[in-house]
N, C-alpha and C positions, 0 to 999 in steps of 0.2 A: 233168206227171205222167209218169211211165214208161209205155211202151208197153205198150196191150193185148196178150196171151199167150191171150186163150179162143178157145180153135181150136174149142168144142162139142165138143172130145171128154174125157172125162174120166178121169184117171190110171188105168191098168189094175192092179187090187188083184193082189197079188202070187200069189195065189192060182188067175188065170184066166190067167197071163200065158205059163202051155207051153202053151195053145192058142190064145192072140191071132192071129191075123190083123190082115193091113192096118196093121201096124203104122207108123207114121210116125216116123221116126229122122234130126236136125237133128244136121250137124257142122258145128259154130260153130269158125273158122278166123279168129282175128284177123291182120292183115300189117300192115306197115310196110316198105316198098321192098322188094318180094317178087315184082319181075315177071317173074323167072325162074322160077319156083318153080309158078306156078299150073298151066297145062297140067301137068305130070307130077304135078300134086298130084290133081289130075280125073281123069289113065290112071291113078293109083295105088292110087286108093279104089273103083273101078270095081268090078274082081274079088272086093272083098270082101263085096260085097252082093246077088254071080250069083247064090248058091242061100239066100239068103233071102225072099224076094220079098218084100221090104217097099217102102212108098214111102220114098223119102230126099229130104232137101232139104240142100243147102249153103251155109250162112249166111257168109260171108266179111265181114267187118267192117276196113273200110280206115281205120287211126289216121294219118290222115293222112300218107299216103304222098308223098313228093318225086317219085319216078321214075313209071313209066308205068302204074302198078299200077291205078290206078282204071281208066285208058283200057282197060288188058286187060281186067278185072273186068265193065266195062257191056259190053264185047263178046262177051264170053263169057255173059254172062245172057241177051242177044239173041234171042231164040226158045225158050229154056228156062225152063220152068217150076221145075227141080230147084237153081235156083242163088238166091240172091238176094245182095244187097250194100247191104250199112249204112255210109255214107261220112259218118264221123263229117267235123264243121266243124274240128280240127285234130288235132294228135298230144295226147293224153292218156295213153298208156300201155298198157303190155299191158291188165292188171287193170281199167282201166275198160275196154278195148275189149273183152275178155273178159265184163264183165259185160253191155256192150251186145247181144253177140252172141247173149246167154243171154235177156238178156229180148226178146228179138226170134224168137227161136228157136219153132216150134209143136208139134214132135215130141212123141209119148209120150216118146222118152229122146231126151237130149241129150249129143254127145259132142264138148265140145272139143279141138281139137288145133292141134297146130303145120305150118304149109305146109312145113315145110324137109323132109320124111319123115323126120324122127329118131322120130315116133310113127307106128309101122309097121300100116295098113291090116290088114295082117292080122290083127290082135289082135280087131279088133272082132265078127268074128262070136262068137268066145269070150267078151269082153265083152258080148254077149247071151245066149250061153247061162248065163252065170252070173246076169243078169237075168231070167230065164222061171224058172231056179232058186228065185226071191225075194229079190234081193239088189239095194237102191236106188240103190247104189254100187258100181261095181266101176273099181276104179283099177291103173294098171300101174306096178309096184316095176320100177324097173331091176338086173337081176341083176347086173351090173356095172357101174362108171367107168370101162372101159380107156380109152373117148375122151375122159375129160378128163386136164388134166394134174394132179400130183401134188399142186402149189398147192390146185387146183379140190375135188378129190378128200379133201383135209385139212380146209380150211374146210368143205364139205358137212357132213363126217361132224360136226363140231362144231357149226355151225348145230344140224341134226337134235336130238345130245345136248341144248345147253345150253336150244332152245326144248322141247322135251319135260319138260325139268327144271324151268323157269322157270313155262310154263303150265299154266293148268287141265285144256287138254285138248292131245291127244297128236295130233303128225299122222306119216304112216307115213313111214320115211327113206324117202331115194332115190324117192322119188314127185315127180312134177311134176305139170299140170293135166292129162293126157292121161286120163280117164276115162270114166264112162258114167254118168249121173245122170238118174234118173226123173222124171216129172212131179209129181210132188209133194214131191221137193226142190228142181226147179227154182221152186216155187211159194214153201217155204221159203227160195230165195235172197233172190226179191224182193221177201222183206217186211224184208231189212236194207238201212237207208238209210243207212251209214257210207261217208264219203268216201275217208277215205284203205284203200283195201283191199286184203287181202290174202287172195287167193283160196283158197290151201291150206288157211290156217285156217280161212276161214268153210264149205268143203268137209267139214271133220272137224267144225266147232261145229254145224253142224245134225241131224248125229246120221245116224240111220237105219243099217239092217241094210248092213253093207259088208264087203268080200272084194276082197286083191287077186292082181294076175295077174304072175308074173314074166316080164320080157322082155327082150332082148338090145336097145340102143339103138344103132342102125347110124350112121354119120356123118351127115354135114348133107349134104343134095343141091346145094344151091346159094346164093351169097351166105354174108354174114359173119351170125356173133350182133350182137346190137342188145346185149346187156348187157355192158359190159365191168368189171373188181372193183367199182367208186367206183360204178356203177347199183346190181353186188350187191350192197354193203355196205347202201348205202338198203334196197335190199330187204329184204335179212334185218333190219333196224333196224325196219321198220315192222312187219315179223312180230310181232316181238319183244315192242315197247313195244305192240303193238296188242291184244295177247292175255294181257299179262302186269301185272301192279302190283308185281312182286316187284324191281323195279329200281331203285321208289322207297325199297320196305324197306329195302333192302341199305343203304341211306345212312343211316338212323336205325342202324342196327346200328353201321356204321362212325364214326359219332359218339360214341354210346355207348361203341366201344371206345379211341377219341383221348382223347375226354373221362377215361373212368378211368387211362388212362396217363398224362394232365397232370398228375391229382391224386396222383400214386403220386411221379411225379416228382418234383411240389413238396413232398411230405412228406419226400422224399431232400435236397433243396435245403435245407429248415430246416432239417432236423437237424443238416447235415454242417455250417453256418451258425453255430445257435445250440450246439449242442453240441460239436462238435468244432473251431469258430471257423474253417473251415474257406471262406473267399470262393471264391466262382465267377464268373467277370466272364467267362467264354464269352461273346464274341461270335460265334463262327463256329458255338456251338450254337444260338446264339438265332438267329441269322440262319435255318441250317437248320429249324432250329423253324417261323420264321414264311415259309419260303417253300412249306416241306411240308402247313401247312395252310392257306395260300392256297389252294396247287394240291387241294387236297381241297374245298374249296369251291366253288371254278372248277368240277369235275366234278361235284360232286354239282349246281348248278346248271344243268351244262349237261345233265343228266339231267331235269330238272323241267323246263327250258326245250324240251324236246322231246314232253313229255306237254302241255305248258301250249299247246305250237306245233298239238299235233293238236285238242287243246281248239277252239281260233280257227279252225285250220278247218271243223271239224266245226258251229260256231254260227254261221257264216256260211252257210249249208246252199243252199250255191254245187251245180249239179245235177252228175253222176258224169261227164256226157258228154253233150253235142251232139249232133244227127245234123243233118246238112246234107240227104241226100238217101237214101231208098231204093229201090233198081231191082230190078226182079224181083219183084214180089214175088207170091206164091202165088194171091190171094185178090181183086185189085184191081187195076189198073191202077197204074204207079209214077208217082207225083206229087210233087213239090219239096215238102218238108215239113220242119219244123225243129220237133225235139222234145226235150225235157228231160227228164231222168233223175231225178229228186230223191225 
């Protein structure tokens, strides 16, 4: 079963939340060979929580890092109570390490981000005041893509349109995971048991009062991205098919419109035939003919073969993520434990 989240304290109603005190605020930081990243990721979030006085706690979730990153991680938790570390049993991915980081999380609000500082520390105190405002979400729109390149920047924008277009519900362009989510959407995360996941969407599918924050994304501090196009393309595919049925539509339609052009054709074929005696022995149309709807079948196939593929794994109800081991942790002593997400 996924890990218990009842810290006894329970979600602050939006109503009392400009005078909450003691507030408790969880940044769930997934990595993957990130072990340059962490010290400056700990001086960098430091200053933005000086004149808050809340407690903080730093949830770091290792997807199975190659490089030194765990070793830094349990030494860095060493004496501190404000850090802990979820060291999943192998690499699963962002999205599951994201989700693991979130159901481990204790905070009234939960703020995941990315260790490389391209989600800039400073947002967050604003990302609270817009929560004490009454807002269950508050996520940050990138004012600009000047740091991607023009590729990057084309497909984005198209993703955004064509999934906005395709789904039932809508998720904000140029948004990534960087935001702020109260305790009782994080409660609504962890009632979806879907494996193959995709965070944005199920961010925007659970609803709630949300507002976002525009901000300037500064470059990457250190090391390379983990996603390169052939990761994105999966990615945006799973968005896609995950939140949408309009992909399977589209092929009944485009049947419907071959099928009536056969028959339009073949009404041309008799007639020029029987009326105008008129023979057609095309071979190079009939060939065309039948390689064009091959390849129309091959796709519409390999369409179904992708809803039918998340079908299998989703009834195989294989758990989201591992955990090998947690250290630090808030409430208990860290003990070798090995847990399932399902």
């Amino acid at each position: 079963m996924r890990p218990s989240t009842n810290t006894g304290r329970p979600a602050i109603p939006p109503s009392q939340r400009g005078l909450a005190t003691d507030v408790l605020i969880s940044i769930v930081v997934p990595v993957f060979n990130e072990e340059e990243s962490l010290i400056p990721f700990l001086d960098a979030i430091g200053p933005a929580f000086a004149a808050e006085g809340s407690n903080v706690e730093v949830v770091f979730v290792n997807d199975g890092s190659r490089d030194k990153t765990l070793e830094r991680l349990v030494g860095l938790c060493q004496g501190r109570r404000d850090i802990r570390v979820v060291n999943l049993s192998r690499n699963f991915g962002k999205e599951a390490a994201l989700t693991a980081g979130i159901d481990f999380a204790q905070g009234d609000v939960v703020i995941p981000m990315d260790v490389d500082l391209q989600d800039p520390p400073e947002l967050i105190p604003v990302f609270l005041a817009k929560w004490r405002e009454g807002f269950d979400v508050v996520y940050g729109v990138r004012a600009s893509r000047g740091q991607d390149s023009t590729s990057k920047r084309v497909t984005a924008g198209a993703f955004y349109r064509i999934f906005n277009k395709l789904s039932p519900i809508s998720i904000p362009e140029n948004t990534g995971d960087f935001r702020l989510i109260d305790r009782r959407v994080v409660e609504a995360l962890r009632q979806i048991p879907e494996r193959n996941r995709f965070m944005k969407g199920l961010f925007s599918w659970v609803g709630f009062p949300s507002i976002g924050v525009p901000y300037e994304r500064p470059p990457r501090f250190a090391g390379t991205t983990k996603f390169n196009y052939w990761r994105l393309w999966n990615f945006a595919l799973d968005g896609l098919i995950g939140f949408s049925t309009i992909p399977l539509r589209i092929w009944t339609y485009v049947g419907a419109a071959i099928a009536l052009f056969s028959f339009l054709y073949a009404a041309i074929v008799i007639f020029r035939t029987l009326i105008l005696g008129v023979d057609v022995p095309g071979y190079s149309s009939l060939m065309t003919v039948v390689l064009f709807l091959g390849g129309i079948q091959l796709l519409s196939l390999g369409v179904l073969g992708e809803y039918v593929g998340r079908l299998f794994s989703e009834t195989k109800s294989r758990p989201i993520y591992l955990v090998e081991n947690v250290y630090g942790s808030r409430d208990e002593p860290s003990d070798s434990v090995l847990r399932a997400s399902v």
